[in-house]
N, C-alpha and C positions, 0 to 999 in steps of 0.2 A: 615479294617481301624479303626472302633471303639472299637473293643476291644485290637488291638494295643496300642492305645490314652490308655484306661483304664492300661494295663501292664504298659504303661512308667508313668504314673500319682501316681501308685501305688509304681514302683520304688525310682521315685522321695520323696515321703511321707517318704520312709521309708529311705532314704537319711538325711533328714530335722529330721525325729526323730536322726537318730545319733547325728546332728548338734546340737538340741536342748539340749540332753543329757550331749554331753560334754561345750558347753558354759555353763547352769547352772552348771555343776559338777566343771568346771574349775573356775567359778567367787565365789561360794564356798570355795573352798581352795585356792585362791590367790587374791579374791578382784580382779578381772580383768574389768573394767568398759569399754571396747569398746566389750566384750562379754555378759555381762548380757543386754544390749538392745537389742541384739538378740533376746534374747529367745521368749517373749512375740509374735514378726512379725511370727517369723519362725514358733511359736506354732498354729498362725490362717492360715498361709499357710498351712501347713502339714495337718490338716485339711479338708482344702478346697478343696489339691489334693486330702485325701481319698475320700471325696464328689463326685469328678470327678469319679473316678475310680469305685465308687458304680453306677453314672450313666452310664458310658459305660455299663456295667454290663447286669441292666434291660434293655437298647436301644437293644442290642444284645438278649435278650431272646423276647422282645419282636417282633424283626425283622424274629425269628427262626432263627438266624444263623448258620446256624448245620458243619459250619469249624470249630466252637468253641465245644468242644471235654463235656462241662459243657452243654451245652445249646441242644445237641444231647442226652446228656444220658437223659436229664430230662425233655424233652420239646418236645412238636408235632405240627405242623404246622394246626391243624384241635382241639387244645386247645382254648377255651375262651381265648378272651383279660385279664380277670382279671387273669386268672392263669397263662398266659404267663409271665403278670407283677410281680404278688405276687410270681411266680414260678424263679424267679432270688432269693429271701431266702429260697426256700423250698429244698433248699438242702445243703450239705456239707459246698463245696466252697464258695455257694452264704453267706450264713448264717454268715460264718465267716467274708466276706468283711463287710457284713451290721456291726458285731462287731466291726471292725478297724474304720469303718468307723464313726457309733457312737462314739467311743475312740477319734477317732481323733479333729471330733467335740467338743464336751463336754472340751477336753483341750483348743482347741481354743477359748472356748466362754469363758473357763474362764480365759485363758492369756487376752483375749480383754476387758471385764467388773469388774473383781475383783481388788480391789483397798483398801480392808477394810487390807487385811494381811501387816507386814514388806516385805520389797520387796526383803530379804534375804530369807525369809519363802515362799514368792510366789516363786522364782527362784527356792527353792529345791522343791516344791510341784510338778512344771510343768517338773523339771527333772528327779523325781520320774516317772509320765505321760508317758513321752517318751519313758525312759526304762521298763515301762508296753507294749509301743505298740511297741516296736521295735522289744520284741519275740515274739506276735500277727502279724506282718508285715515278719516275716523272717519264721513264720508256714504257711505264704498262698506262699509265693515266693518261698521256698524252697521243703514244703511238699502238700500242696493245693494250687496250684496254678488255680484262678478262668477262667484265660483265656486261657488255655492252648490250643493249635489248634489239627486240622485234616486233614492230607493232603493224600487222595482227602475229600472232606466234606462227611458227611453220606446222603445217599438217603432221608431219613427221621429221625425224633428222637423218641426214647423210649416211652415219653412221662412221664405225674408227676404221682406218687401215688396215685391212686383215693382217697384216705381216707384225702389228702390234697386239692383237688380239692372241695374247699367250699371256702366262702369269709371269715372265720373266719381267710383264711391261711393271708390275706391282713390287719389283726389289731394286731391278739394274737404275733406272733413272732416280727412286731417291738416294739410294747409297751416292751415285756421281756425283750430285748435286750437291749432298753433303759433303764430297771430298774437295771440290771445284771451290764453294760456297768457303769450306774452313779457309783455304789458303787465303782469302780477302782477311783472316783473321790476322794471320802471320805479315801480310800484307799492311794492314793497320797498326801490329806492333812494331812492325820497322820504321814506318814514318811517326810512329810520333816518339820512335827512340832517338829519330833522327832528329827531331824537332827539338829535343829536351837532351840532345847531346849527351844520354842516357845507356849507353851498347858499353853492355856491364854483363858478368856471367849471372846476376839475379834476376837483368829483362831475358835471357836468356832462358832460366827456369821455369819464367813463365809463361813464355812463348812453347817451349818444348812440349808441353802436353797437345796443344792445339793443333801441333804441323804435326804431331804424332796420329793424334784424332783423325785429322784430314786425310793423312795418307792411309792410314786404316779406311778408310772410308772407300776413299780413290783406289786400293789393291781390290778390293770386294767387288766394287762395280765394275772393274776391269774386265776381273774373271768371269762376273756372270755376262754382262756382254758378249764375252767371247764364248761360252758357250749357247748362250742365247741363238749369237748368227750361226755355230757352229751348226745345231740341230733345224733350227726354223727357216734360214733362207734353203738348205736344199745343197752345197754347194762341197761339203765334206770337207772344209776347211776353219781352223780357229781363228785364223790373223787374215786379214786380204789388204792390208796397207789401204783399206779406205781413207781418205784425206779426216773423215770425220772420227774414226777411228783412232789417226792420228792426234786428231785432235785432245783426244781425253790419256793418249800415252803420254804426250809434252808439258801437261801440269802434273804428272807422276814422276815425271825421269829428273823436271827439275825439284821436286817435293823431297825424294830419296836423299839429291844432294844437299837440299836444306834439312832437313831431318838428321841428316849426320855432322854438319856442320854446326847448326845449332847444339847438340849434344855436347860437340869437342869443347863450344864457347861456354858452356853452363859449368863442365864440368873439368875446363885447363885453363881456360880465358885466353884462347888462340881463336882465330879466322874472324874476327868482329865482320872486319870491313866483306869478306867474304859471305857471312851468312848475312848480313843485310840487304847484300846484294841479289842472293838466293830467295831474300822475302818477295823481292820487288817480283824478279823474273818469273819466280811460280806461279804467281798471280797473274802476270801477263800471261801466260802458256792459257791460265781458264778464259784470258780474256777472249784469247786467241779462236781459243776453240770455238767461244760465244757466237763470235762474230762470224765464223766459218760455218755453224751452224742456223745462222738464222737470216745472214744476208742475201739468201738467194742464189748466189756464187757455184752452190755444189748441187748435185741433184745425187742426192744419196737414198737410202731406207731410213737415215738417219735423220734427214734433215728436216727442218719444220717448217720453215718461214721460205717463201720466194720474193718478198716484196723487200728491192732495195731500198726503200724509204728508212726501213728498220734499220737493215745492214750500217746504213747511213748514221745513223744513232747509233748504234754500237761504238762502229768507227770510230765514233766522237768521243765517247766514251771511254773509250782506249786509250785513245790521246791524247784525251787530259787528266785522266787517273796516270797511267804509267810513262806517259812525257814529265808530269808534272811530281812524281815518283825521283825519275831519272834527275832531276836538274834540281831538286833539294839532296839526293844524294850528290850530285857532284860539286854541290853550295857546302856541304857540312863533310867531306870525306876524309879533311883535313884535322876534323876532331874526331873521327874516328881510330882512335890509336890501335895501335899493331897487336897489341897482347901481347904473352910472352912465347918466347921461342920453342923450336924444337926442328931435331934432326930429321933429314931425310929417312933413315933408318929410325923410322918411328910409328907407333899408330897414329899419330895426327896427320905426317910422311901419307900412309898408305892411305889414309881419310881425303886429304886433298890428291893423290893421283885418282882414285876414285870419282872423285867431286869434277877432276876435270874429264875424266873418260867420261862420266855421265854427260858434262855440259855438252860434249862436242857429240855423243848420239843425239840431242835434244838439236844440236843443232842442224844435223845430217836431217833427219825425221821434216822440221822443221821447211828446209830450202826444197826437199822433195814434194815434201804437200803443199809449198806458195809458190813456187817454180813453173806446172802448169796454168796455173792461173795467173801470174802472171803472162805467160806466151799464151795464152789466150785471150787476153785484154791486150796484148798486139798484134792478133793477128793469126796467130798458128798454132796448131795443135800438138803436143807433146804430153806424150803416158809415163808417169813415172810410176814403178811398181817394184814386186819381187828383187827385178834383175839389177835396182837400185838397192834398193835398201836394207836387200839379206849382207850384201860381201862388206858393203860400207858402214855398216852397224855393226859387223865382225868384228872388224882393222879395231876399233876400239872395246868391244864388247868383250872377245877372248884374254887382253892384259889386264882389262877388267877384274874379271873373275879369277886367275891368278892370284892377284892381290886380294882380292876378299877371303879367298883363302890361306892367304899369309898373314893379312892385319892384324886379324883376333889375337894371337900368338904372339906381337910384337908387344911391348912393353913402351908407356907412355913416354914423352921427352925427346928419350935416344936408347938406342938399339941395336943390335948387330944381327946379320942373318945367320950369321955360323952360330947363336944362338940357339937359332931354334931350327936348324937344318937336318937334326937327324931325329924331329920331331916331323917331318914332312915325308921321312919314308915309305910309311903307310897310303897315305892319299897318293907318292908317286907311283908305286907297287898297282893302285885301284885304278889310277890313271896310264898306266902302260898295259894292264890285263883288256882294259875297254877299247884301246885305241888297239891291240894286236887283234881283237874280237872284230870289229866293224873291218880293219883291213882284209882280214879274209873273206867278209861277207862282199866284198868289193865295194862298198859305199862312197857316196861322194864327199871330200872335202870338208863343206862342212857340217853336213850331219857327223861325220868321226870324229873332227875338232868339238862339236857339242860333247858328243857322248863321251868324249875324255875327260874333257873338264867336268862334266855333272859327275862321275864317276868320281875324283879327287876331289871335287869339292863336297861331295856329299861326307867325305870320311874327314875331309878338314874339317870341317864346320865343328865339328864331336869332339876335337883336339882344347879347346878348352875348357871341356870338363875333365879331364884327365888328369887323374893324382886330386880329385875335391871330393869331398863327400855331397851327395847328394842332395842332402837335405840345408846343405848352408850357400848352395848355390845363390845368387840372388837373383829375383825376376825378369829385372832388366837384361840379367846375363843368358838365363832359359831365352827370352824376347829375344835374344839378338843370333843363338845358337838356333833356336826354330825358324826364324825367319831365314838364314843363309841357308838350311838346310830347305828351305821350300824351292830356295832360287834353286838349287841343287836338282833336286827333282821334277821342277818345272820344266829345268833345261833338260833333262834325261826323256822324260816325254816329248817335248818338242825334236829332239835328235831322231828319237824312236821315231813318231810320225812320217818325219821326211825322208827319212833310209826304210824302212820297212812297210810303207803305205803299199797295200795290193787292191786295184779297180779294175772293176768291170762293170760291162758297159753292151747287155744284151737283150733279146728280144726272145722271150721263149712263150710256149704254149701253156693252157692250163693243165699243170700233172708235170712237167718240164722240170729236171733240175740241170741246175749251171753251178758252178767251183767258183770260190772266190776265197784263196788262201786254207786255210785248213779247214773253211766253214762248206757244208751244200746245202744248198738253197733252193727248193721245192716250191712252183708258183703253184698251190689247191686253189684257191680261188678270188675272183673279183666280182665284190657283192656292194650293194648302194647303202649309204649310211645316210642318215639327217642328225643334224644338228638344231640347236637355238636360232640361230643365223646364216646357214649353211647347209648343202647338202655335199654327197664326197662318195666316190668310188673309193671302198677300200678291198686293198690286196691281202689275201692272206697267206704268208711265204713258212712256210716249214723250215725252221734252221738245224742241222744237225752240226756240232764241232766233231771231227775225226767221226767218232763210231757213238758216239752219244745222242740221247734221246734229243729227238727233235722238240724245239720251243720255237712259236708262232710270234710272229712280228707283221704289224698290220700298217703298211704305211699309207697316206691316202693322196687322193687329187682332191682339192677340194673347191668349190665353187661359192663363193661368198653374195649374197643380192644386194646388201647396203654396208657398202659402195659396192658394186659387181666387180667381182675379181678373182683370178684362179691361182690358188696356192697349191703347194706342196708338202704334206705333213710326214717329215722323215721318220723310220720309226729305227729307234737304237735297241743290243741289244749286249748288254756291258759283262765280261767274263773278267777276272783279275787281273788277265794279260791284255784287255785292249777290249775295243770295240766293234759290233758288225754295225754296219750304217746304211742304211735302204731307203732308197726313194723310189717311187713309184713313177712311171712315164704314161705316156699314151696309148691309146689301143693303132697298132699298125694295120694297113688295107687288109693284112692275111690273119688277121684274129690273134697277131701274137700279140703280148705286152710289153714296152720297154721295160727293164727293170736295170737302175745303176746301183751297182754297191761295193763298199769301201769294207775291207780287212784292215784296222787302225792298230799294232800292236800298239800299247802302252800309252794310249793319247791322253787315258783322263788323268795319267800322272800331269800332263800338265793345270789342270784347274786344282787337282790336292794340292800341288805345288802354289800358285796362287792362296787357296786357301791358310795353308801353312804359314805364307808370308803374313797371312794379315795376321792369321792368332798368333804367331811372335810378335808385332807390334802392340796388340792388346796384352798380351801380360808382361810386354816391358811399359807400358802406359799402366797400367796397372801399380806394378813395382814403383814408376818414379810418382804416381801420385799420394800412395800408399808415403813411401819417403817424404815429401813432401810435407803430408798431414802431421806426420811424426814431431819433425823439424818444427811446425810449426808448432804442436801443442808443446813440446820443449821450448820454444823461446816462448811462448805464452805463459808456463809454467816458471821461467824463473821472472819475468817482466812479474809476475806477483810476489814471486817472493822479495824481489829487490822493495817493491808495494809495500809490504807488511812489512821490513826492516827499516823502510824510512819511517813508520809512523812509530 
């Protein structure tokens, strides 16, 4: 019965997308006003049904329903509550509903609250919307369909992935979604600004909270991913340039430069044609990722789908959203006028050299992860990894950050740097103490190059509150000072990790200690544990740092029976200056045990760092919505009084 309800809910949604598509198309080309009040109802209904049909969805995994053909392959009746629940996205079908289903969302909220655009310009925006989800709606009904039955039901189900069976599967996948899902939003306000020859710093206002939204979204999911794999594959590392990986960093790097773009156009009426541009591309980067994930192509931890048929629809799907994207921008780029100017030596100056160092990592990133696959669909094989994409994401990443630490400081229009040059001596003073530090520690290249610049950039970033009182700061401006200060710190962990990372890699007795940086590490014993799902050798390691009291760290092997599968559960042990990192190995012919473990000084600054970034974003979304409301109850405030003066 309930996943009936979810089929017809899902039906119906995507019913209402067609509806929605052609009232706005049709009150477009003929001014039909008993069709454009549709659009806005039908866009918060369509919505609301995907809402429904994402609930059937989880009621049903959470019930085990195993006549539901989705919920047998990937679910066990003897799974955690929380994997039952979070195990409704951890697959194919589910994953894609939660897409529609955010999609769906996200236009309803913004047919029911947006009111700054023309309401020609909202019509094409939320008809653009629709015809985004109505091939998202016709890929789960035709080719994934989430509810598909089993008749007779299966005895029992499959059960999920152990390597998804963590609570990270319960934050990392819907934060993405949401940030992947928003840019379709930004993506819908560019085409129908483009459509209504509309790229005005007010569609801009109103576009900004949303690509704000999104990339808040897209920094959160980032971070937890990367610690996610950090602790659960086993491997002691945060980044591994997995192709899928990539995938969710290429709608982030292009988001950042739409996000700043958009901002310059809201609030100078500079880069029209640039941030339009940046709606389209952001959008393709999720497209990208879509497609990389689910056509079968990659064999990841990450990936869902094997069956090209899908791929194949995606593919398609790409090509006529962002082909058909690309060729109305290049039909109307000609009404896209320039805005007004400003100097090199300028903040909008540093805003576009940024915009384009970001495009060209997006694009580095990019050729690296479609490169083998490519030369693998001719023929031969080629690893692209590390030894690509640390030095070549550098070449642009370090002028980068320079400039972000100069931009803040530069003054809008036109500007001079002998300006603000003996404003910079601090951050160089922090930036020469760091870089004389790693040189003598002998470090390579470019962990020294990180640590310098996180060093300077951490004390630039502070440089525009200096000489303000506190308290009359504005949001937006905390938002933008917290968020450089995350990238700051981000990047100081990241340097720390890969200059000071100490491993080891031995095989000791029970009662054995072995040295692993200033940590020692006593194996007492390896005892058998059962789980829900699972049974698992666990070790128990004695940590002492230097001459301090020993604290127990228990990492295990573990053995999963649905689906049968042997994982490794690392166990962390987090001091202010870094982490111990322990995984547990095999028992060897002579009774010793492997044991690998990592001395990380300072690694978890890189996810504070991440963190950081996003809570800057939110209290500058915060600030411009908070703005916004103001503005608007003032123009609503005198639209009455002019009201009452005419009568």
């Amino acid at each position: 019965m309930i996943a009936n309800l979810g089929l017809a809910a899902l039906w119906f949604a995507a019913a209402l997308a067609v509806l929605q598509l052609l009232a706005g198309g049709l009150t477009l080309r003929r001014d039909i006003p008993g069709l454009a009040v549709l659009v806005r109802p039908v866009a918060v209904v369509q919505g609301a049904l995907a809402a429904i049909s994402f609930a059937a969805l989880i009621v049903v995994f959470c019930q085990t329903d195993l006549s539901v053909k989705l919920v047998a392959m990937n679910s066990h009746s003897a799974k955690p509550f929380l994997y039952k629940f979070a195990g409704a996205w951890g697959n194919h079908e589910g994953s894609m509903l939660l897409w529609v289903t955010v999609m769906g969302l996200a236009g309803g909220f913004v047919a029911l609250v947006e009111r700054r655009l023309p309401e020609r310009t909202m019509l094409a925006t939320l008809a653009a919307q629709a015809f985004v989800s109505l091939g998202f709606y016709a890929f789960l009904l035709i080719a994934s369909n989430p509810f598909e039955r089993l008749d007779p039901a299966a005895p029992e189900g499959q059960g999920l992935n152990p390597l998804l069976q963590d609570p990270g599967l319960a934050f990392h996948p819907p934060t993405l979604y949401i940030g992947y899902v928003g840019l379709s939003i930004a993506f819908s306000f560019a085409v129908g600004a483009l459509l209504t020859r509309e790229v005005s710093p007010a569609f801009a206002r109103a576009m900004r909270p949303w690509v704000m939204g999104a990339w808040i979204f897209l920094t959160l999911g980032i971070t937890a991913g990367s610690y996610w794999a950090y602790y659960e594959l086993g491997w002691g590392g945060w980044w591994f340039w997995d192709p899928v990986e990539n995938a969710s960093l290429m709608p982030w790097l292009a988001a950042t430069a739409l996000l700043h773009s958009v901002s310059v156009l809201a609030s100078r009426n500079a880069l029209r044609a640039w941030t339009i541009m940046l709606g389209v591309v952001a959008f393709s980067m999720s497209m990208v990722g879509t497609f990389l994930v689910r056509s079968g192509i990659l064999t990841s931890v990450h990936a869902f789908a094997v069956d090209p048929t899908r791929g194949s629809f995606i593919l398609a799907l790409l090509a006529i959203y962002i082909g058909g994207a690309l060729l109305l921008f290049a039909l109307r780029a000609a009404t896209v006028t320039e805005g007004q100017r400003f100097t090199v030596t300028s903040r909008e100056g540093a805003l576009v050299f940024n915009n384009v160092m970001l495009t060209a990592i997006l694009g580095i990133v990019l050729i690296g992860t479609l490169y083998p696959l490519l030369a693998e669909a001719l023929g031969s094989k080629v690893s692209v990894g590390p030894p690509y994409f640390n030095p070549m994401t550098a070449v642009f990443l370090l002028p980068m950050l320079v400039v972000l630490a100069i931009g803040p400081l530069l003054r809008w229009r036109r500007d001079a740097f002998s300006r603000v040059g003996k404003r910079l001596i601090l951050p160089l003073l922090a930036a020469l103490g760091a870089l004389l530090f790693m040189v003598t520690r002998g470090t390579g290249v470019l962990p020294a190059l990180g640590m310098t610049l996180a060093a300077g950039l951490v004390v630039a970033t502070l440089l525009p509150l200096q000489g303000r009182r506190l308290r009359t700061v504005t949001l937006p401006l905390w938002g933008m000072v917290l968020a450089h200060f995350g990238v700051g710190v981000a990047l100081f962990g990241m340097a720390a990790d890969s200059a000071f990372t100490q491993e080891r890699l031995v095989a000791v007795k029970l009662g054995e200690a072995t040295q692993v940086g200033p940590w020692q590490v006593t194996l007492r014993a390896i005892e058998p544990v059962a789980g829900p799902n699972w049974t698992a050798l666990e070790g128990a390691l004695a940590a002492s740092y230097g001459k301090g009291a020993p604290t127990v760290l228990r990492p295990q092997s573990r053995s999963f029976w649905s689906p049968p599968q042997q994982t490794n559960e690392s166990a962390l042990l987090t001091r202010w200056n870094g982490q111990l990192y322990a995984v547990l190995g095999e028992q060897a012919e002579d009774g010793r045990w492997q044991l690998r473990l990592w001395w990380k000084p300072f690694v978890t600054l890189i996810w504070l760092g991440g963190v950081l970034i996003a809570l800057g974003g939110v209290l500058a979304l915060i600030g411009r919505v908070a703005s916004d409301l103001r503005r608007l109850i003032a123009t609503g405030k005198i639209a009455y009084r002019r009201q009452r003066q005419g009568r």
